[in-house]
matplotlib code that plots the C-alpha trace (Angstrom):
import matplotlib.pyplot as plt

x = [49.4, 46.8, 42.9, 40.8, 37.8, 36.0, 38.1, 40.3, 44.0, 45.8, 48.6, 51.9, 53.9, 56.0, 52.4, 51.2, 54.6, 54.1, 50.2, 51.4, 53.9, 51.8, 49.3, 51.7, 52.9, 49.6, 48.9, 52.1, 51.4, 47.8, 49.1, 51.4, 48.8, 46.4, 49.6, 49.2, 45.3, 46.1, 48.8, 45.6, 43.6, 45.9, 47.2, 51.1, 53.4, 56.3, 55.3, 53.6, 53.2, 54.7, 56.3, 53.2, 51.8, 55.3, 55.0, 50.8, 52.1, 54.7, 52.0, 48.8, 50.5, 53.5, 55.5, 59.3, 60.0, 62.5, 59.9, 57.4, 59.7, 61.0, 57.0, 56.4, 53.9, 51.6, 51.9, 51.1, 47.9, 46.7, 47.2, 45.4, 42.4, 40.0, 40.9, 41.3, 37.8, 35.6, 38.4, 38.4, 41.5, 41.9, 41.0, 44.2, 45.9, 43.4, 44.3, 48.4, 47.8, 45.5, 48.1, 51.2, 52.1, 54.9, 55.3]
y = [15.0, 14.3, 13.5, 10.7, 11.4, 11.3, 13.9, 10.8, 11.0, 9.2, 7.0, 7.4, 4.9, 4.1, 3.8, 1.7, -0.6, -0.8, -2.2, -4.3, -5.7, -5.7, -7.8, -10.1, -10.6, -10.9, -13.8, -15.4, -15.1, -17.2, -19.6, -20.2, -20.1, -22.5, -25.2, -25.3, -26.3, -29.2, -30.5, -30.3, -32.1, -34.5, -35.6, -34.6, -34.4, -32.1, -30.2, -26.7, -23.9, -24.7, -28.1, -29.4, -28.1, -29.1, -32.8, -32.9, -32.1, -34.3, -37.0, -36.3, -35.8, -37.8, -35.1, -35.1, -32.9, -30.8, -30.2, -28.7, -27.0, -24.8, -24.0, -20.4, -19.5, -18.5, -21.7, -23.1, -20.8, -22.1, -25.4, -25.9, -22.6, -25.4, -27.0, -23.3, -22.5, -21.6, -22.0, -19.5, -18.3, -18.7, -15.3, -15.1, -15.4, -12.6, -10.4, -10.6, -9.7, -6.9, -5.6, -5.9, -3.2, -2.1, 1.2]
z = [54.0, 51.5, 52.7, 51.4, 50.2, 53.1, 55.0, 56.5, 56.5, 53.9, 55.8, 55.2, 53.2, 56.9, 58.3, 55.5, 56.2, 59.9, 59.3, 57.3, 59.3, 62.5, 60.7, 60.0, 63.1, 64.2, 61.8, 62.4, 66.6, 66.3, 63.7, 66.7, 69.4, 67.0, 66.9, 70.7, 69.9, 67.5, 70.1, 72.7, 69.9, 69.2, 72.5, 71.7, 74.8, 74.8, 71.2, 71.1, 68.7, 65.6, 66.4, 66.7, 63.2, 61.5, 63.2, 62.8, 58.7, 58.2, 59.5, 57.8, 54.7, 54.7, 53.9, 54.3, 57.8, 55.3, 53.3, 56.0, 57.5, 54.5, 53.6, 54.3, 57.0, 54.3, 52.9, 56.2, 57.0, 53.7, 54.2, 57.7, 56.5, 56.5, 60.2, 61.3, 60.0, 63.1, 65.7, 68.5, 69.7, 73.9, 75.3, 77.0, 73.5, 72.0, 75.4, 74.9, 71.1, 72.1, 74.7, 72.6, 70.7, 68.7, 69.9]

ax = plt.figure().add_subplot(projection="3d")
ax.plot(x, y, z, "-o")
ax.set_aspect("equal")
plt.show()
C-alpha cells in the first residue's frame, strides 16, 4: 500500500467507501435524534425522529407532505442547518453512536 507523505497509510478505496458510509449513517442517525428535539420543542405527542421534522416541514413551510417526504436527507440537513446550529446532541445519543460500530 502506498504512504502519504507523512509516512501515513493511504486508505484503501473499500476503506475510503466504508468512511464514507459510516459518516453518513452518522449524519442520518442525529438528524433522527435532532427530530426527537423539535418534537420536545414543539410540544408534538405521538411524533419522533423524522415524523416530527416531516410534520414540523410541511407546517412552517406549507409544503405538500409528498413533497417533504420525497426531499433527500441532505435536502433536509440543509434545510433545518440554521435551527441545528449550536444544538447539542443528548449524551446518551452521542454514547450509542460512539458504541456502534460497523464491524
Amino acid at each position: 500500500m502506498p504512504l502519504a507523505m507523512d509516512g501515513e497509510k493511504i486508505p484503501s478505496i473499500n476503506e475510503s467507501r466504508l468512511g464514507f458510509h459510516r459518516s453518513a449513517g452518522h449524519l442520518n442517525y442525529f438528524l433522527d435524534v435532532f427530530g426527537d428535539h423539535i418534537a420536545q420543542r414543539e410540544g408534538y405527542i405521538g411524533l419522533n425522529g423524522m415524523e416530527s421534522i416531516h410534520f414540523y416541514l410541511i407546517h412552517k413551510f406549507g409544503w405538500l407532505p409528498r413533497a417533504v417526504k420525497s426531499m433527500s436527507l441532505e435536502d433536509v440537513r440543509f434545510v433545518l442547518s440554521q435551527e441545528m446550529d449550536g444544538w447539542k446532541a443528548p449524551e446518551e445519543a452521542i454514547m450509542v453512536s460512539r458504541n456502534y460500530s460497523l464491524d
